[in-house]
C-alpha positions in Angstrom: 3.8 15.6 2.8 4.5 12.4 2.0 8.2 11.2 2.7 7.8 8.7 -0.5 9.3 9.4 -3.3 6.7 8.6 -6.8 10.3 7.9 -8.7 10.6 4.4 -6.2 6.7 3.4 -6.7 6.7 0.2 -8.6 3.5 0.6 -10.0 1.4 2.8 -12.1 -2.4 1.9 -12.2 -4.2 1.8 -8.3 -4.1 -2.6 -7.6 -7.3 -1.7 -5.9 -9.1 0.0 -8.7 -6.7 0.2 -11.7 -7.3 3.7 -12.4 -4.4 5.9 -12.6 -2.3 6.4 -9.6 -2.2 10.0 -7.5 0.9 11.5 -5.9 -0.6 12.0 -2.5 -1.3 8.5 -2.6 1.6 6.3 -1.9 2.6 3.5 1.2 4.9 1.2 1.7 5.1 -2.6 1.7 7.6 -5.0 1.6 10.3 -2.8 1.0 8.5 -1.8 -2.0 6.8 1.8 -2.5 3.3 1.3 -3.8 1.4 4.2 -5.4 -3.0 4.1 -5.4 -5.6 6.5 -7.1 -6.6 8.1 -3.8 -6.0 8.0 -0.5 -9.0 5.5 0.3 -7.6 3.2 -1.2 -4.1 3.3 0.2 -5.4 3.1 3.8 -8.2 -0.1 2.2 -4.8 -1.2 1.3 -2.7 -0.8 4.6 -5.1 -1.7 6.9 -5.8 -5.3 4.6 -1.7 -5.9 4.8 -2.3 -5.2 8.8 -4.6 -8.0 9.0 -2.8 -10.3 7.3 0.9 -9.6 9.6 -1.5 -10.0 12.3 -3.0 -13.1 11.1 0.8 -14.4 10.1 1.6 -13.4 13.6 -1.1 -15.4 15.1 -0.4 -18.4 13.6 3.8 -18.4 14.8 2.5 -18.3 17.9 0.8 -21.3 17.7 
C-alpha cells in the first residue's frame, strides 16, 4: 500500500505515456506527488530522476 495519497497527485495523464493514471501507481518528486499508468513506468520514472541527482551530484563535486 502505497503511503501516497491520489488526492495530492498533481497530475492526471502518465508524463511517460499520457494514458490515464493508476492508483497503484504514484512517487514522489520534488515535493510533488506524481501519479503514472502503471507501475513500469513510475520506477522508468524514479530511476531517470536518480540519474539525474546523481549526475547533479557529480558535477558539485567538481
Amino acid at each position: 500500500m502505497s503511503a501516497f495519497d491520489t488526492a495530492d497527485c498533481i497530475n492526471q495523464t502518465c508524463p511517460w505515456s499520457g494514458e490515464p493514471v493508476k492508483t497503484d501507481s504514484l512517487t514522489e518528486s520534488n515535493g510533488h506527488i506524481v501519479n503514472f499508468c502503471n507501475t513500469g513506468c513510475r520506477d522508468k520514472f524514479d530511476t531517470a530522476v536518480d540519474h539525474f541527482q546523481e549526475a547533479i551530484a557529480a558535477r558539485g563535486t567538481r
